[in-house]
N, C-alpha and C positions, 0 to 999 in steps of 0.2 A: 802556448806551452813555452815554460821556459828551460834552458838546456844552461847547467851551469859546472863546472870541474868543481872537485872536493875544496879546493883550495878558495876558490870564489864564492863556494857556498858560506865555507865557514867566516868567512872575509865580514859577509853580507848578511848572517844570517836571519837578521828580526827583518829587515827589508823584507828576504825571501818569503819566510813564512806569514809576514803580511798579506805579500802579494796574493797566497796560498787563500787565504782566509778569507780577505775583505777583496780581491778582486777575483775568487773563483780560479784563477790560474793553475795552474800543475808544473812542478818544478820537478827535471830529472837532474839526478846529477850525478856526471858522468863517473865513470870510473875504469880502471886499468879491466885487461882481460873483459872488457864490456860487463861487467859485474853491476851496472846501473840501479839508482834506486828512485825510485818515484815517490813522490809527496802530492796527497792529495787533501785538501779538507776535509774533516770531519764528517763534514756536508756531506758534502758532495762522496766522500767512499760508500754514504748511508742509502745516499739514491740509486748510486752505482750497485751495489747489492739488491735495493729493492726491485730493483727494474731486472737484474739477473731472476733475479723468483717468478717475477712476474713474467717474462718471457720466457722462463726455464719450462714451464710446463704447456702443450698443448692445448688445455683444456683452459688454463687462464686467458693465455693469449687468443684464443676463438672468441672466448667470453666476455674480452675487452674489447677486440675490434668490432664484436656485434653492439659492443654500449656506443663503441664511438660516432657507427654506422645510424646507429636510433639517435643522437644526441645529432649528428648532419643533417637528419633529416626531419628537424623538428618534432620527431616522437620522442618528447619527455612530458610528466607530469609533474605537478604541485604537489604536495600535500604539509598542511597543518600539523605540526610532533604536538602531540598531547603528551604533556609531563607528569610521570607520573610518580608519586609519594611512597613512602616504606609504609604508610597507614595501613 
């Protein structure tokens, strides 16, 4: 995490949002009255949200750590996708 004042953000700012993008980082920057604002990639806000859903509900989160639980302990299967046509 990078912590930068208004003045150094706007200074820096394709640097920053580089940083932001192509190395994953998160960029706050500061401000008066602690009014802070946060920069996050695109990415990375999209997983942050998906990961909130997925652990928002009970019934996900059981239903995943039972896959995660079968996937440790070697209970998974194969199967061959048969494709199939509008015919």
């Amino acid at each position: 995490m990078i912590a930068v004042n208004y003045s150094q953000f706007r200074e820096k700012m394709k640097s920053h949002l580089d940083k932001v993008t192509d190395d994953y980082e998160t960029v706050v920057i500061t401000r008066k009255e602690n009014k802070n604002v946060v920069i996050l990639s695109e990415e990375t806000y999209n997983n942050l949200i998906e990961n909130i859903h997925v652990m928002g509900s009970k019934s996900n989160y059981d239903w995943l750590m039972e896959s995660k639980a079968q996937l440790e302990k070697g209970r998974v299967s194969a199967h061959t996708l048969i494709e199939v046509t509008d015919e």
